[in-house]
C-alpha positions in Angstrom: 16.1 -4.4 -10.9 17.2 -7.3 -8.5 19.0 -7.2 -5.0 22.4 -8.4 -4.6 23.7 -11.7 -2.8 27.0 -12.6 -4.6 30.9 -10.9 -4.0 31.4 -10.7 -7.3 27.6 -9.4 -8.6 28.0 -5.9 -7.8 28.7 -2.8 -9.2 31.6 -0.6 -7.4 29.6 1.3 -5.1 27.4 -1.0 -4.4 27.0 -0.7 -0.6 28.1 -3.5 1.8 24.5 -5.3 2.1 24.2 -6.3 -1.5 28.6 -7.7 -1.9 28.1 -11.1 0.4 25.3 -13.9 0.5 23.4 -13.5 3.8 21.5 -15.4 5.9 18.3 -13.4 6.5 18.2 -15.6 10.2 21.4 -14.4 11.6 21.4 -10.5 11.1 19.2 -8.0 11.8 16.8 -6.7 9.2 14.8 -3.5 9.0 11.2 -4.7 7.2 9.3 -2.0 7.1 5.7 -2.8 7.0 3.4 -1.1 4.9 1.0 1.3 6.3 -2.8 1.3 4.4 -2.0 4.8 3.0 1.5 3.5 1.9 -0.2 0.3 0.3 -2.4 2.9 -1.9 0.3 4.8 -3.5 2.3 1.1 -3.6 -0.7 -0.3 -5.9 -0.4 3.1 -8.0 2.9 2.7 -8.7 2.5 -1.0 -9.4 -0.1 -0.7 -11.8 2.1 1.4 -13.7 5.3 0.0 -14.2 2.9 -3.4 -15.3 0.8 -0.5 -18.2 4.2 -0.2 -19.2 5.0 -3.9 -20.0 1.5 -3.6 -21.3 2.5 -0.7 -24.1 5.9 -1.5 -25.3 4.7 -5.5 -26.2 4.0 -4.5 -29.3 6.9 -2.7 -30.3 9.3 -5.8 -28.9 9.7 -7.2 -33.0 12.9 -8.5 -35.2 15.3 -5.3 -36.2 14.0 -3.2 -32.8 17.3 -1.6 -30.9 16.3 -2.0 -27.2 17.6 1.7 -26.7 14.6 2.6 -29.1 12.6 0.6 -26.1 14.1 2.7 -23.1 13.2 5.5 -24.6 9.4 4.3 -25.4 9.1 3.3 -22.1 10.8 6.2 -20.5 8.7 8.5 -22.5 5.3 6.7 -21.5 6.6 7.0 -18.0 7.4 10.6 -17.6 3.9 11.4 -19.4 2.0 10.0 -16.2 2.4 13.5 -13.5 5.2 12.4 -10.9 6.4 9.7 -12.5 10.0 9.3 -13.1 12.0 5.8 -14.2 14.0 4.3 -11.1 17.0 2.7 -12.8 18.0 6.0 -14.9 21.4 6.9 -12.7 20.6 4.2 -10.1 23.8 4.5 -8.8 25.4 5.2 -12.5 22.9 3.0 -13.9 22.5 4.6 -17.6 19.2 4.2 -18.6 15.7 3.9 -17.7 14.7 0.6 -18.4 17.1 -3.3 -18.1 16.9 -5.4 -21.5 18.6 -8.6 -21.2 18.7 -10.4 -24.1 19.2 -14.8 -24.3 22.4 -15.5 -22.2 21.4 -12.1 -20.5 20.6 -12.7 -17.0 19.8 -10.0 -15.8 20.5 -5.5 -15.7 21.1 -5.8 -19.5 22.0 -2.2 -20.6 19.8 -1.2 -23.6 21.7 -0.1 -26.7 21.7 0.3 -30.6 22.3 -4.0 -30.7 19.3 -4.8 -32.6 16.6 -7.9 -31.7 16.4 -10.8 -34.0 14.0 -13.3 -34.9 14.1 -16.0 -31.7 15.8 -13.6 -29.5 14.2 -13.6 -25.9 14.5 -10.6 -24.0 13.3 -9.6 -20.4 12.4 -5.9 -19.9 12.5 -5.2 -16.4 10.7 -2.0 -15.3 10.8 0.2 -12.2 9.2 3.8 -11.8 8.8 6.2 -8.7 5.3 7.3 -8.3 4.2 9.6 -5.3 7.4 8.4 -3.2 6.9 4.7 -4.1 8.3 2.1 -6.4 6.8 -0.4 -8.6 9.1 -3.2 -9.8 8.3 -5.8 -12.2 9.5 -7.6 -15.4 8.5 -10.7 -18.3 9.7 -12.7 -20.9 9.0 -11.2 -24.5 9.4 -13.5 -27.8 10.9 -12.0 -30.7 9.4 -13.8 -33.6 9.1 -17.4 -32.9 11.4 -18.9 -30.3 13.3 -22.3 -30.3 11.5 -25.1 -28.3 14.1 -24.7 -25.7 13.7 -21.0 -25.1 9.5 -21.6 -25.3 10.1 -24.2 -22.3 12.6 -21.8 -20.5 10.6 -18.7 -20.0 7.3 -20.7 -19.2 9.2 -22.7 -16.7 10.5 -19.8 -15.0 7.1 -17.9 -15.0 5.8 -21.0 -13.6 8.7 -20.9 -10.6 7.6 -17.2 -9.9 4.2 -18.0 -9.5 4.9 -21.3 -7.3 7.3 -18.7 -5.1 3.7 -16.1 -5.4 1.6 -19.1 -4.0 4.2 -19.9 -1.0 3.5 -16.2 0.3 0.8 -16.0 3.2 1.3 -14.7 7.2 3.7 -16.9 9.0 5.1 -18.5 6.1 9.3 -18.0 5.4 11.4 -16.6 3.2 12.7 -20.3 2.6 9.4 -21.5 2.0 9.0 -19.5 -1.2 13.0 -20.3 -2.1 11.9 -23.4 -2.0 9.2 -23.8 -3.7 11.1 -22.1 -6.9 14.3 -24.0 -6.7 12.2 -27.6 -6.4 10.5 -27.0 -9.4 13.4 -25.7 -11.6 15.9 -28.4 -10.7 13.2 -30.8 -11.7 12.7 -29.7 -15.0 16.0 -29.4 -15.6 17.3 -26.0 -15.0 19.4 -24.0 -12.5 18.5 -21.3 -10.3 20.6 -18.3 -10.3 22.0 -17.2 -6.8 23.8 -14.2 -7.4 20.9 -12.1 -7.4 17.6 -12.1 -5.3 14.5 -10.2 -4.7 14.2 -7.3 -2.4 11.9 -4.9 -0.2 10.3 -2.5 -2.1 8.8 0.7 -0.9 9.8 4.0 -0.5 13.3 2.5 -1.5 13.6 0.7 -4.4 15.7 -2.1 -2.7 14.5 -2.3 1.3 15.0 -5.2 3.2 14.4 -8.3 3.3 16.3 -10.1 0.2 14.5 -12.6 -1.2 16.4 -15.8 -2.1 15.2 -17.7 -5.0 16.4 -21.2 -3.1 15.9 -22.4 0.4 14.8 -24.7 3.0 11.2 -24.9 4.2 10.6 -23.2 7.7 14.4 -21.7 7.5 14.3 -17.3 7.6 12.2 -14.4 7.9 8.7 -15.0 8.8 6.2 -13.2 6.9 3.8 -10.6 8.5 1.1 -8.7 6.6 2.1 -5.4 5.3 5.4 -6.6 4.1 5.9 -6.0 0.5 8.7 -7.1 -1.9 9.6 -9.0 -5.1 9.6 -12.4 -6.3 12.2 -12.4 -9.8 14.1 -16.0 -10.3 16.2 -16.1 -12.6 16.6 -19.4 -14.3 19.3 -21.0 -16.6 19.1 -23.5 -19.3 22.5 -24.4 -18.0 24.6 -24.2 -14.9 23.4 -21.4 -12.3 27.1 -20.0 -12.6 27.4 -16.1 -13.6 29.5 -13.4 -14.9 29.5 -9.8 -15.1 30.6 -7.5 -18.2 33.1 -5.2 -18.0 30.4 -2.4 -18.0 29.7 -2.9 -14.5 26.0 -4.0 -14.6 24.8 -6.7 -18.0 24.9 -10.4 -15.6 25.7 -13.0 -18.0 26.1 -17.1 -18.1 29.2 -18.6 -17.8 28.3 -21.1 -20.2 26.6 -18.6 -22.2 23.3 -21.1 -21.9 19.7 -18.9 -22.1 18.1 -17.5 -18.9 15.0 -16.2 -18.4 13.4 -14.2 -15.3 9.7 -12.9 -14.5 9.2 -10.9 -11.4 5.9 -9.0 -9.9 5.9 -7.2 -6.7 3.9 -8.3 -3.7 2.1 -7.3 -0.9 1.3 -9.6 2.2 -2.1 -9.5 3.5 -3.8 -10.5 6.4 -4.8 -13.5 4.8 -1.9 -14.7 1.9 -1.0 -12.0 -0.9 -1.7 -9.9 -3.1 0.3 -9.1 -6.8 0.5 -5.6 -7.2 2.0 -5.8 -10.7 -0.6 -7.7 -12.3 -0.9 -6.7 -16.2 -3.9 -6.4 -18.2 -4.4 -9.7 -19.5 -3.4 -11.4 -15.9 -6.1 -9.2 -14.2 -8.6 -9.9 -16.5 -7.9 -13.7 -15.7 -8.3 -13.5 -12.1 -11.5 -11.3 -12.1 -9.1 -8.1 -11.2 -10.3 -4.6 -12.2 
């Protein structure tokens, strides 16, 4: 679930840290750095939330209701000892899982609404394992999906991972902005600003925020033991956004796809490390 940036991306009692886009350089942030016994429970709770992509890809098919998704992944979730979903009543937050469907941009509520055949759909996915949060989300195809959609999500994947790469001691918080919005503006996108990555910890949404645009150099230098999330969210269209009158589902104004991928990340003494890798992404780097 994404941190805030944007007056009017908020829900009501949202507190006053997440209503206003901030400069990261001109206030005072409270990083927490990761001790090595918080890092262990940090990759515990990581590897789950990315099993749980892992089991409800199958079930994402054509005539699926996402609220028969929450509950698979809720009930997967609460079957692993200590584990509990973080969005379920995140402040009033109704279910256990986000499922934001095509012009969906993000904290889509999942319901009876039914999936079709070249529907995309992120499923975003949080748990609390022994004190600590796991945060990560993808892209799921329902059926085959228009050229366009195809190019969106691997576009945006390919923004995350860019943002993944910038990540290393002494590098900014602009640097990996950067890197994300220079590649999405040159294939055409936009890069939504609304909403950003976050710390992640202990609390699900911990400083710093993590914009998704930037200037090289400009922000927060990185230190090892920081750990947060990298989650752009990209448009077809125009980066403008609305929310629905149910407080939470983030929309496109001109009701143009959007995609996001996110994985949570640790920074080590020597670049990063993805704590949300899935199955089929550790087997490609070698990861057990």
């Amino acid at each position: 679930m994404t941190g805030y940036t944007g007056a009017n991306a908020r829900t009501p009692d949202e507190p006053n840290r997440y209503q206003k886009t901030v400069d990261a350089s001109n206030r005072k942030m409270n990083v927490r750095i990761k001790t090595p016994e918080a890092i262990e429970k940090m990759r515990l709770a990581c590897r789950l939330a990315a099993d749980v992509l892992d089991m409800i890809e199958p079930h994402v098919q054509p005539g699926v209701a996402t609220e028969e998704l929450d509950r698979l992944c809720h009930d997967y979730i609460v079957d692993h000892q200590g584990a509990i979903p973080a969005p379920l009543d995140y402040r009033g937050f109704p279910k256990s899982i986000c499922t934001s469907v095509n012009h969906q941009v993000c904290h889509g509520i999942p319901s009876n609404k039914r999936l079709k055949k070249g529907d995309i759909v992120n499923i975003d996915i949080t748990v609390i394992k022994n004190g600590y949060h796991g945060d990560t989300s993808r892209m799921f195809f329902v059926g085959e999906p228009s050229v366009l959609a195809r190019r969106l999500v691997t576009v945006t994947q390919q923004a995350m991972m860019l943002g993944i790469a910038a990540v290393k001691p002494e590098a900014t918080l602009g640097d990996i902005g950067h890197a994300i919005q220079r590649f999405v503006e040159t294939q055409g996108y936009s890069v939504v600003r609304e909403y950003c990555g976050h710390g992640i910890g202990e609390e699900f949404h911990e400083d710093p925020q993590v914009l998704h645009y930037g200037k090289p150099g400009e922000g927060l230098r990185l230190k090892p033991g920081m750990c947060f999330t990298i989650e752009p969210m990209v448009n077809a269209g125009k980066r403008f956004i609305k929310v629905l009158p149910d407080g939470w589902t983030v929309v496109t104004k001109d009701r143009s796809l959007s995609a996001q991928w996110e994985h949570t990340i640790l920074v080590t003494e020597t670049g990063h490390e993805i704590l949300t890798l899935r199955a089929a992404e550790r087997a490609a780097q070698g990861v057990s």
